[in-house]
N, C-alpha and C positions, 0 to 999 in steps of 0.2 A: 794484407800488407798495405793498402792501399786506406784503407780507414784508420790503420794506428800510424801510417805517414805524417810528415808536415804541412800536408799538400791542406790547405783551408775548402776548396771548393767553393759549393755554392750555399748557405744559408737560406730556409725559403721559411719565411716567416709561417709563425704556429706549427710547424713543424720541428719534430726534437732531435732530427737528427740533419747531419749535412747532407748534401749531396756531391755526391763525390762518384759512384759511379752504377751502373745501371745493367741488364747484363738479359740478351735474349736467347736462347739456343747457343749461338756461335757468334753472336755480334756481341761487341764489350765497348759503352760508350763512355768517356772519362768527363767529369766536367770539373773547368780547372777556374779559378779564382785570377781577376789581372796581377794579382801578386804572388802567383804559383808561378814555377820554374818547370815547364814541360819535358825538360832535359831532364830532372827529378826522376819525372814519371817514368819519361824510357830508362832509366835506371834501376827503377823498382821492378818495372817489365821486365827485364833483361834477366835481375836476380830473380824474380818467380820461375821463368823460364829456364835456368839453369836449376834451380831445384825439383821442377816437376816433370824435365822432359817436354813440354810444350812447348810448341814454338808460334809466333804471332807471325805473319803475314802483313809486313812492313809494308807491301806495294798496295796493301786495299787500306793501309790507314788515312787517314784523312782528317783533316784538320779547320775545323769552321769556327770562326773567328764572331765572335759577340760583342754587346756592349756600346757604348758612343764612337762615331767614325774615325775620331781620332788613335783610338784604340785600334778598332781594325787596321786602319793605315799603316801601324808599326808593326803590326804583325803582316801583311801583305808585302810590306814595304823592304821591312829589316830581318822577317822572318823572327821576331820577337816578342814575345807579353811584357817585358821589360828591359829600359833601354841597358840594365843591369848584365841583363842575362846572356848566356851565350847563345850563337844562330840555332835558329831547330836544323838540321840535317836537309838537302835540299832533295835528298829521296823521300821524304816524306810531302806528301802534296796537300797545298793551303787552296781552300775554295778560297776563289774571288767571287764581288760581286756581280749577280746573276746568272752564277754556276750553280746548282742545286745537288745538292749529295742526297742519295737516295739510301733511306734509313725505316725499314721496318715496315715498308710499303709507301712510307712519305716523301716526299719534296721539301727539303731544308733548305734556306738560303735567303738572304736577306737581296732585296730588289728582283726577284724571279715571276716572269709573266706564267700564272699559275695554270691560264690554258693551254699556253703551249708547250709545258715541261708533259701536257698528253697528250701530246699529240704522237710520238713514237705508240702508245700503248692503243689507241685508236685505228690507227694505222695496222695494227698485229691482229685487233679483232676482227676489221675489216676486210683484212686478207682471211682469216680461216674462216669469217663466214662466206666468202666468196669460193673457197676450196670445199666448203662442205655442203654450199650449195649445188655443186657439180656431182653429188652422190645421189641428190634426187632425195634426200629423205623424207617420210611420211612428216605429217603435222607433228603428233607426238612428239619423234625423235627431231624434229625442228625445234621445241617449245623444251627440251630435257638441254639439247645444245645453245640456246641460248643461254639457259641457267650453268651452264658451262664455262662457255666463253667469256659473256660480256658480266657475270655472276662470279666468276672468277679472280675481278680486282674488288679493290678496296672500294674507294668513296670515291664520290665525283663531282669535279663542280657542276654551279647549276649549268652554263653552256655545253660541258663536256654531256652531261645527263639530257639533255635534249638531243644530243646530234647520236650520242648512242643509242635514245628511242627511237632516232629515226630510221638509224641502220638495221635494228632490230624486226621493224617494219616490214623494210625493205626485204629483209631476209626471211620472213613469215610469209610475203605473199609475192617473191619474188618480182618484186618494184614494180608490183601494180595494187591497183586501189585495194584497198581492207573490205576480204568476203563477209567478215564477223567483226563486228565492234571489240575493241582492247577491252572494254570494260568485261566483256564476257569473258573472253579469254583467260580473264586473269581469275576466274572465280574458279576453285574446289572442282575438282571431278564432278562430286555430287551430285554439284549447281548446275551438269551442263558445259564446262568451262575447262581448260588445260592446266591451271594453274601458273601465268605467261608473268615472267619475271617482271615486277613492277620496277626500275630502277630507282625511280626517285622517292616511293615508299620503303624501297629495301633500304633506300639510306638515313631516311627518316628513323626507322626503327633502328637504325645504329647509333641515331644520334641521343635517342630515347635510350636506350643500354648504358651510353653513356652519362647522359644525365643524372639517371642512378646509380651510377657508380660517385659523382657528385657531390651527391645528396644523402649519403652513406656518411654518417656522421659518427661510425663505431669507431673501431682502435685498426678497424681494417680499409680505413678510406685510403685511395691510394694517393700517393705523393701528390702526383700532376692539380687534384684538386684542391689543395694549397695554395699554389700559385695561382690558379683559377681562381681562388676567392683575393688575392692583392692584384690580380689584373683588372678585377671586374670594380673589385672596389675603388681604381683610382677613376673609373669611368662615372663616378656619380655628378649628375647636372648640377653645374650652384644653385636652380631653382629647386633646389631636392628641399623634401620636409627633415630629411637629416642633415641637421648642421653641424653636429660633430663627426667628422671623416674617422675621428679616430677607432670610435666605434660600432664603424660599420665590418659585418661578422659574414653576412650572406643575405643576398637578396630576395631570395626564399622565405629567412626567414624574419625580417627584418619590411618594414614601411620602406622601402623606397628601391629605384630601380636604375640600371646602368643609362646614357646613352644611347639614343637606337641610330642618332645619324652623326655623322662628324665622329667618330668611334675609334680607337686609337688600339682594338679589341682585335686580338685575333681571329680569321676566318672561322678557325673552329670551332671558336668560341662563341663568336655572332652566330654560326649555325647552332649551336645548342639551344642557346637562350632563343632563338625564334621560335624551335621547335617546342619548347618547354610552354 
């Protein structure tokens, strides 16, 4: 319903279809065009829900506002995409900025201090490695509960990734000096070693997974590296040896490179290409 709609969405260049909407398990994220009418979409919602029996969960929907500030403003402000259109419903809740809606295990949100939207989740690890250190467990069952707990979330930043090795540490030799070097630790039964969750290598090799999924140039590349390829490309230096911007395609495959400082490139993004 939602793709034979009126609703434009988003266009993401070299890609042939819109985007319009996106769908994980149980999470359903819409994305709407500044000349989409969102009352539209609760409309569309509404009739799919009366024909399948389904019903959405008004009070977790959430509404994160994109685009130039003045944009956002109207819709924070008036509760609108256009000054056209009618209010969105005030049960429905609009992140402001430095509010972060949490999506798919991310932190969304434009102006949000990225260390501290983890600090709740540090804090959680912190406390069950202090509760299961009161069991006494052998090394092993120490070195399986780390890959547990703090192996558990996602990705980390670099400061978040250093304060969780340090807890991890701490919780390995209960906050006193290291009997055996990390490097050992973290080698193969084989070697001698526990196999001791390396964080900032586990993340690396997500960034590596990612990469090629990137660099997947078949009919099954996924969307997100589309606009990966018009974000990186607007990063090219003017001392670049490509002087025509127009056709710049991938930097992989092509003479010339993004930006590494002054970078207007999302985190994610600068994490990949470092790793690359």
């Amino acid at each position: 319903m939602l793709q034979k709609s009126n609703l434009k969405g988003f266009d993401i260049p070299g890609h042939p279809k819109k985007l319009i909407t996106s769908l994980f398990t149980d999470d359903t994220s819409v994305y709407l065009s500044a000349e989409d009418n969102p009352n539209e979409l609760f409309t569309i919602l509404n009739e799919w829900c009366a024909a399948s029996g389904a019903k959405f969960n008004v009070s977790k929907m959430e509404i994160l506002p994109i685009g130039n500030a003045t944009h956002q403003q109207l819709i924070n402000n008036e509760r609108k995409q256009n000054p056209a259109h009618e209010a969105i419903s005030p049960t429905i809740k609009i992140a402001k900025d430095g509010e972060p809606i949490h999506a798919l295990g991310a932190f969304i949100r434009n102006k949000i201090n990225n260390t501290e939207i983890w600090t709740p989740t540090m804090e959680k690890c912190e406390d069950l490695f202090e509760k299961w250190a009161r069991t006494n467990p052998t090394l092993e069952g120490q070195c399986q509960l780390i890959q547990l707990v703090a192996g558990g979330e996602t990705q980390y930043k670099t400061r978040v990734e250093q304060h969780l090795q340090k807890m991890i540490v701490n919780f390995l030799w209960d906050n006193s000096p290291s009997l055996v070097a990390k490097s050992i630790m973290r080698e193969p039964h084989e070697h001698g070693g526990k196999k001791l969750l390396d964080i900032e290598i586990r993340n690396e090799a997500i960034e590596v997974m990612k990469l090629q999924h990137y660099l997947d140039l078949s009919e099954n590349r996924p969307r997100w590296a589309y606009l990966a390829d018009n974000l990186i490309a607007r990063e090219i230096p003017k001392d670049s040896l490509l002087k025509n911007r127009k056709i710049a395609v991938n930097c992989f495959l092509q003479n010339w490179l993004p930006k590494q400082t002054k970078t207007n490139l999302p985190g994610n993004l600068r994490k990949m290409l470092k790793v690359a």
